[in-house]
VOGU-3710 file (C-alpha; in Angstrom, 3 decimals, decimal comma):
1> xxxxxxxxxx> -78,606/-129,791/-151,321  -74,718/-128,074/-150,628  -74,822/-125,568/-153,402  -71,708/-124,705/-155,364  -68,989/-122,787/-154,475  -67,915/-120,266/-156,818  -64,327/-120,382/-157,456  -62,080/-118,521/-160,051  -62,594/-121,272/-162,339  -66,247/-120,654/-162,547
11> xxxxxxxxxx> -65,083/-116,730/-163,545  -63,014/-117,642/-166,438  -65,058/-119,794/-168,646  -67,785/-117,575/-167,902  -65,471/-114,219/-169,518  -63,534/-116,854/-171,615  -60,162/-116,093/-170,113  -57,465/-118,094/-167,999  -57,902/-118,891/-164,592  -54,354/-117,219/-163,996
21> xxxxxxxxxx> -55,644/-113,897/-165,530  -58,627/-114,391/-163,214  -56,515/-114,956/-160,343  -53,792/-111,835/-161,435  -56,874/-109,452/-161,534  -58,517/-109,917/-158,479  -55,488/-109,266/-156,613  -54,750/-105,851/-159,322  -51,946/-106,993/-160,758  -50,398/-104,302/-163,155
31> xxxxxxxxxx> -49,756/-106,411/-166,030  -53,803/-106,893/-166,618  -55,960/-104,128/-168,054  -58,101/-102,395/-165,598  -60,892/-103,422/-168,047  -60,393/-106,943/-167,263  -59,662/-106,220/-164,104  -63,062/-104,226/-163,469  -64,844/-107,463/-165,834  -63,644/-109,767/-163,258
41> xxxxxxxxxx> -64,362/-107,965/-160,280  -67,414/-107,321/-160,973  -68,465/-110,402/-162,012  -66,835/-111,939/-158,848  -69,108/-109,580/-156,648  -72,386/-110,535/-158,372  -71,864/-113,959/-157,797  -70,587/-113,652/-154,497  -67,373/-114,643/-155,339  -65,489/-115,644/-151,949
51> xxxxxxxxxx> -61,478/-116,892/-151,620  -60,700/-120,762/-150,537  -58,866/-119,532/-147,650  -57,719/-122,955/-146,761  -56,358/-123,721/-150,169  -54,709/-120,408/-150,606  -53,199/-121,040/-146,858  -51,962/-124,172/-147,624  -50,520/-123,105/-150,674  -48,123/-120,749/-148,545
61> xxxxxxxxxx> -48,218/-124,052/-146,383  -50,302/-122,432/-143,022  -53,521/-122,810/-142,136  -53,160/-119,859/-139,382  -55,527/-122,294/-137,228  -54,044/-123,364/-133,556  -55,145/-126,313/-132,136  -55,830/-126,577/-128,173  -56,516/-130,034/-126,246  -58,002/-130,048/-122,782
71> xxxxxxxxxx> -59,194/-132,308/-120,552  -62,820/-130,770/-119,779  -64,523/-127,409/-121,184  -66,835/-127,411/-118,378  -63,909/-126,659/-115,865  -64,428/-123,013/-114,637  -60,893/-122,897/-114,770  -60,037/-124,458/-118,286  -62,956/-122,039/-119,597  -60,966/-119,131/-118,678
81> xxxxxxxxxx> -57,885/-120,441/-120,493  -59,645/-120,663/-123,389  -61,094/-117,017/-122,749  -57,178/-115,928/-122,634  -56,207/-118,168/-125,407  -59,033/-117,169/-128,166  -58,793/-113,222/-126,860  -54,712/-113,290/-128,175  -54,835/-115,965/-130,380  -58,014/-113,376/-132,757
91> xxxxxxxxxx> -56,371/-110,588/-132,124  -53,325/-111,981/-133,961  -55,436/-113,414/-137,011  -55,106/-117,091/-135,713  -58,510/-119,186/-135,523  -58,583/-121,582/-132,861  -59,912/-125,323/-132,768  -61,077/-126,920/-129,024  -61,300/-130,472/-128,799  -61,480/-132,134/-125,091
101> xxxxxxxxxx> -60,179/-135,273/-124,139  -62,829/-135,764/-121,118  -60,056/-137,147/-119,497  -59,991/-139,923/-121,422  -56,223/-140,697/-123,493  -58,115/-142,567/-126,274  -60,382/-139,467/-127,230  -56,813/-137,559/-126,388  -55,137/-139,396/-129,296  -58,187/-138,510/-131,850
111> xxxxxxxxxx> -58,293/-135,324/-130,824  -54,163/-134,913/-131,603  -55,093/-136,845/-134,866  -58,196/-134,820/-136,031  -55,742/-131,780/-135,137  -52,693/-132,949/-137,447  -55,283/-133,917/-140,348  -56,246/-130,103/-140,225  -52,844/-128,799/-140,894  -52,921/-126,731/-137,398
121> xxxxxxxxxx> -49,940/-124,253/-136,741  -49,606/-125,290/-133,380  -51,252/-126,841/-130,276  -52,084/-126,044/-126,769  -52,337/-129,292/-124,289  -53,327/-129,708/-120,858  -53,027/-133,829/-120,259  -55,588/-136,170/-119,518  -55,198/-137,941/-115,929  -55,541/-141,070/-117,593
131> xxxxxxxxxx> -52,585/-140,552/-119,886  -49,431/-142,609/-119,379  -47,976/-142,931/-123,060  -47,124/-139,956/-125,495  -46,415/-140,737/-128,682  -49,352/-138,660/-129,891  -47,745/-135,395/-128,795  -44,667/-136,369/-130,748  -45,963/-136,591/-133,696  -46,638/-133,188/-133,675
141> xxxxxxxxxx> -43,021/-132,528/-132,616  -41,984/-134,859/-135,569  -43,978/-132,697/-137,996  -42,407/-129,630/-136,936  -45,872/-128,540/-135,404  -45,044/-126,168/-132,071  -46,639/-127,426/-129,009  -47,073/-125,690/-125,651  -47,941/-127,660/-122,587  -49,947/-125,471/-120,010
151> xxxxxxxxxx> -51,324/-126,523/-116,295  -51,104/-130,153/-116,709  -47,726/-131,014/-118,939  -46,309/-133,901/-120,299  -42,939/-134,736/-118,292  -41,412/-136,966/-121,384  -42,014/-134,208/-124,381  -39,941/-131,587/-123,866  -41,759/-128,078/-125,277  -42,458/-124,578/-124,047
161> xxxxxxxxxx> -44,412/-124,996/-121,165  -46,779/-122,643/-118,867  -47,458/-123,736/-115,524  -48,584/-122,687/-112,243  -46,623/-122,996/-109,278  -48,777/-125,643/-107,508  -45,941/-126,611/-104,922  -46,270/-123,111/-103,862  -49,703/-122,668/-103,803  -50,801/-125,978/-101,733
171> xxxxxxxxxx> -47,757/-124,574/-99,240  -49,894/-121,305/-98,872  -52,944/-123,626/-98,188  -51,679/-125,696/-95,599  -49,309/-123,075/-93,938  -52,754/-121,067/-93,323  -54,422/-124,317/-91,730  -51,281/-124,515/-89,312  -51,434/-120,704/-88,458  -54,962/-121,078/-87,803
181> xxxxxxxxxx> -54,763/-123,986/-85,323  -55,150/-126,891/-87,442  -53,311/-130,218/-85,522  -54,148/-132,863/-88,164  -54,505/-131,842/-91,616  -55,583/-134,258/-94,575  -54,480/-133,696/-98,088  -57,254/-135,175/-100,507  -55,008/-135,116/-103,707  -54,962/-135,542/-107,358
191> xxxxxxxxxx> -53,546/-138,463/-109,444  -49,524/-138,396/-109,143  -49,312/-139,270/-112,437  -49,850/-136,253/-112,786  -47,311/-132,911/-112,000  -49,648/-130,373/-110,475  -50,463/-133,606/-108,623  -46,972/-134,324/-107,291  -46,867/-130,729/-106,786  -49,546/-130,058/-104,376
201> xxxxxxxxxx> -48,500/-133,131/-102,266  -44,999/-131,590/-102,241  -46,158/-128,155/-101,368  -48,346/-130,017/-98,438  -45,540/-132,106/-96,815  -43,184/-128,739/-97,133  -45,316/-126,979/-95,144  -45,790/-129,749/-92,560  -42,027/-130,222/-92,696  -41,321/-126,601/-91,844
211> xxxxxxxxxx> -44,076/-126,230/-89,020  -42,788/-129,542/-87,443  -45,609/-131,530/-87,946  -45,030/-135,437/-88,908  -45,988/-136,635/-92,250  -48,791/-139,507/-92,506  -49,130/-141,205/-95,513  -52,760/-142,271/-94,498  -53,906/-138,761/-94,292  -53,457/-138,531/-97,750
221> xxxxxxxxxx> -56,180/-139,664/-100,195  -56,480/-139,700/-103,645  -59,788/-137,881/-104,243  -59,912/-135,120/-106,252  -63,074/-134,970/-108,434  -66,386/-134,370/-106,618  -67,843/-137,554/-106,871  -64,821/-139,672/-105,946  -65,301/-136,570/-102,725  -69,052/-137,683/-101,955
231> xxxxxxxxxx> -68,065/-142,051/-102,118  -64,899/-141,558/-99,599  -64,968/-138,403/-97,270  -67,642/-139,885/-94,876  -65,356/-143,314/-94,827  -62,056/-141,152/-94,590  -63,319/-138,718/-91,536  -64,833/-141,255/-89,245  -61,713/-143,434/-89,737  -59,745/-140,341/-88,981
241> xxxxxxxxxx> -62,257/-138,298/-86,299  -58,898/-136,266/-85,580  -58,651/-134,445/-88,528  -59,592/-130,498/-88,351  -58,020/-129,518/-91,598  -58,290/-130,572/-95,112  -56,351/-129,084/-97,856  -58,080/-130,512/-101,443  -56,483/-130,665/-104,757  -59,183/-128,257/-106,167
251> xxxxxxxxxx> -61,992/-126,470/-105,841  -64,727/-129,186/-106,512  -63,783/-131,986/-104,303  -62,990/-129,265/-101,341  -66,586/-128,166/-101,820  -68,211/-131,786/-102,219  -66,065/-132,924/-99,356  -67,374/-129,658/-97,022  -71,331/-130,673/-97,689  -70,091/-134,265/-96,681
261> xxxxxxxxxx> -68,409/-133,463/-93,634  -71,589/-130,862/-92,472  -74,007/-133,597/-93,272  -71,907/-136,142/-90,723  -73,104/-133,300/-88,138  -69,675/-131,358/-88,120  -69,421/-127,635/-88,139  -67,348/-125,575/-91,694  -64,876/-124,175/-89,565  -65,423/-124,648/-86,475
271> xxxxxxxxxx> -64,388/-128,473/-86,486  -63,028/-128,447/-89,679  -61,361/-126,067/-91,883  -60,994/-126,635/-95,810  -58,884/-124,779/-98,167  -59,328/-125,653/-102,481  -57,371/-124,743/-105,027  -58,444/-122,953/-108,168  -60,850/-120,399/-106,873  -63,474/-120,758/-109,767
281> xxxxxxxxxx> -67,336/-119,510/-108,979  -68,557/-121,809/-106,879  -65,431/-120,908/-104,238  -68,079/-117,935/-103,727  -71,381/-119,634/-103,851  -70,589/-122,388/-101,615  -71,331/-122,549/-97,845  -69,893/-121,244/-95,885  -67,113/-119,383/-99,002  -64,515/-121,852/-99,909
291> xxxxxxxxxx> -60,988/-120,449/-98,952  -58,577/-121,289/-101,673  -55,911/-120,871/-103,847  -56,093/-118,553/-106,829  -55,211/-120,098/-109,874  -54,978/-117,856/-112,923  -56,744/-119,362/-115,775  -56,960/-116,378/-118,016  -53,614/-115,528/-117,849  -52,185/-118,919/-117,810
301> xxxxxxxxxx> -54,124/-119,439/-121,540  -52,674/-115,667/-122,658  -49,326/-116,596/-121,874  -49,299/-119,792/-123,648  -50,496/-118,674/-126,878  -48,067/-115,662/-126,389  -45,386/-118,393/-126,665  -46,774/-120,463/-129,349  -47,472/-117,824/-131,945  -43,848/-116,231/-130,816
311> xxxxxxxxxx> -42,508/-120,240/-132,114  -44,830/-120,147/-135,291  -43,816/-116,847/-136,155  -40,214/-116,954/-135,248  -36,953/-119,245/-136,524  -36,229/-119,700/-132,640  -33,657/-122,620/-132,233  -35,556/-126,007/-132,024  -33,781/-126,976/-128,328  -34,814/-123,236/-127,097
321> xxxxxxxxxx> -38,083/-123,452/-124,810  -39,367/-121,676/-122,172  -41,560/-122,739/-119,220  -43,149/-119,700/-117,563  -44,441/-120,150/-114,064  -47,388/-117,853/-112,505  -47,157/-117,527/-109,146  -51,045/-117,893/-106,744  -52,294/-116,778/-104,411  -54,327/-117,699/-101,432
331> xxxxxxx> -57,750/-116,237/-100,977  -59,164/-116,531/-97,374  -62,774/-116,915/-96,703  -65,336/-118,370/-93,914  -64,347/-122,024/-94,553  -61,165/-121,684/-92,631  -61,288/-120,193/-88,777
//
């Protein structure tokens, strides 16, 4: 049985005075007694009296709650932006409510719902990869709610924004597979619905571009989780026995794709080199080490709830945002020559 919560009601039929006395007293308000006041404070202590924060935060209409939607909390990498996120966001007095789409847009849109019907201050959003349509972030633009996009954003909302330079950071990859030796490089990618998608294919047809080597569409393929890794990189290297470099979208399907490739009898690097991107723990624990591209989780999730508290906290113009962009970095281990 839910027992009762006390409430200041509760205190002033039991001392026979008005709830607004009650409520005047406990915060030691000059114009009642100190007896009353020391009659209602003690009374609220022995029944372990405690404040409706809620209602008294949506009486000054904030709930000092921030809302944060991302596609998977198993993600090393999405992990660490929560780390950054919840490590500013308690230090500032701001409570913070996960949900995760599981890269799905339905559970996307109930998680933006269940996030509006609890009055958040704001929201944090990485995208699904199966989201095409966006009304759901703008309702939270239409109810004045601040939203910052981080990692994955949505191109059609405009908002603050905190990204990673992913064109950048696949150019680093595949740049170190040409100076290496590399003649025929794959890129296994991620959807290009998607803008760290589009990215990382940019980044990897820059770098070809600039070392002179011709662009193939067919040594591209869209593969980027590790199971979608284990189903086509046996299929994918014997129809391309050439290839002696693959650069993969992230960590997971670079690693998947690696035990695939050394199971078909090839050698990690010897006959094939493979760089990731993300540079979570398994980079570390895979053999041989996964080179790859740093990607800063921890700071990516400070930085965006530096910006969103900065909008809930500040009468910034409504057409002033920001998109801050943190620049990786290319870690080089054994599974590159």
């Amino acid at each position: 049985m839910k027992l009762h919560q006390v409430t200041i009601k509760d205190i002033a039929k039991i001392l026979g005075i008005s709830i607004s006395t009650v409520s005047r007293a406990l915060k030691s308000h000059p114009d009642i007694s100190i007896e009353t006041r020391n009659q209602v404070k003690e009374l609220a202590k022995k029944l372990n009296y405690e404040p409706n924060a809620l209602a008294m935060n949506l009486r000054r209409n904030k709930t000092n709650t921030l809302g944060v939607i991302i596609p998977e909390i198993v993600h090393h990498f999405f992990s660490s932006v929560i780390s950054g996120i919840e490590d500013i966001a308690y230090d500032r007095g701001y409570n913070v409510m996960v949900c995760q789409s599981n890269e799905l847009y339905d559970r996307e849109v109930i998680n933006a719902q269940a996030l509006l019907a609890n009055r958040v201050d704001g929201v944090l959003i990485s995208v699904s990869k199966t989201t095409f349509e966006f009304d759901h972030f703008r309702h939270f633009a239409n109810q004045g709610i601040p939203m910052v996009f981080f990692d994955r954003i949505c191109p059609d909302v405009i908002s603050d924004r905190v990204i990673t330079n992913d064109e950048g950071g696949a150019f680093l990859a595949t740049e170190h597979l040409i100076s290496i030796g590399c003649k025929k490089i794959a890129h296994f990618s991620a959807p290009q619905n998607l803008m760290i998608g589009q990215g990382r294919l940019a980044g990897y047809q820059r770098a070809l571009k600039q070392y002179q080597f011709e662009f193939d569409p067919s040594l591209v393929l869209q593969c980027d989780t590790r199971e979608l890794a284990i189903e086509k990189t046996e299929r994918f290297m014997n129809d391309n026995p050439d290839v002696d470099g693959v650069f993969a979208a992230n960590d997971s399907t670079a690693i998947a794709a690696m035990q695939i490739i050394q199971k078909m009898g090839k050698n990690v690097p010897d006959n094939v080199s493979l760089v990731g991107f993300g540079d979570g723990p398994n980079a570390l624990i895979a053999w041989p080490p996964l080179t790859t591209v740093e990607q800063k989780g921890y700071e990516m999730g400070a930085e965006a709830i530096k910006l969103l508290i900065h909008k809930i906290e500040n009468d910034t113009p409504t057409d002033s945002y920001q998109t801050k962009v943190l620049t990786p970095s290319l870690i080089i281990r054994e599974s590159t020559k």
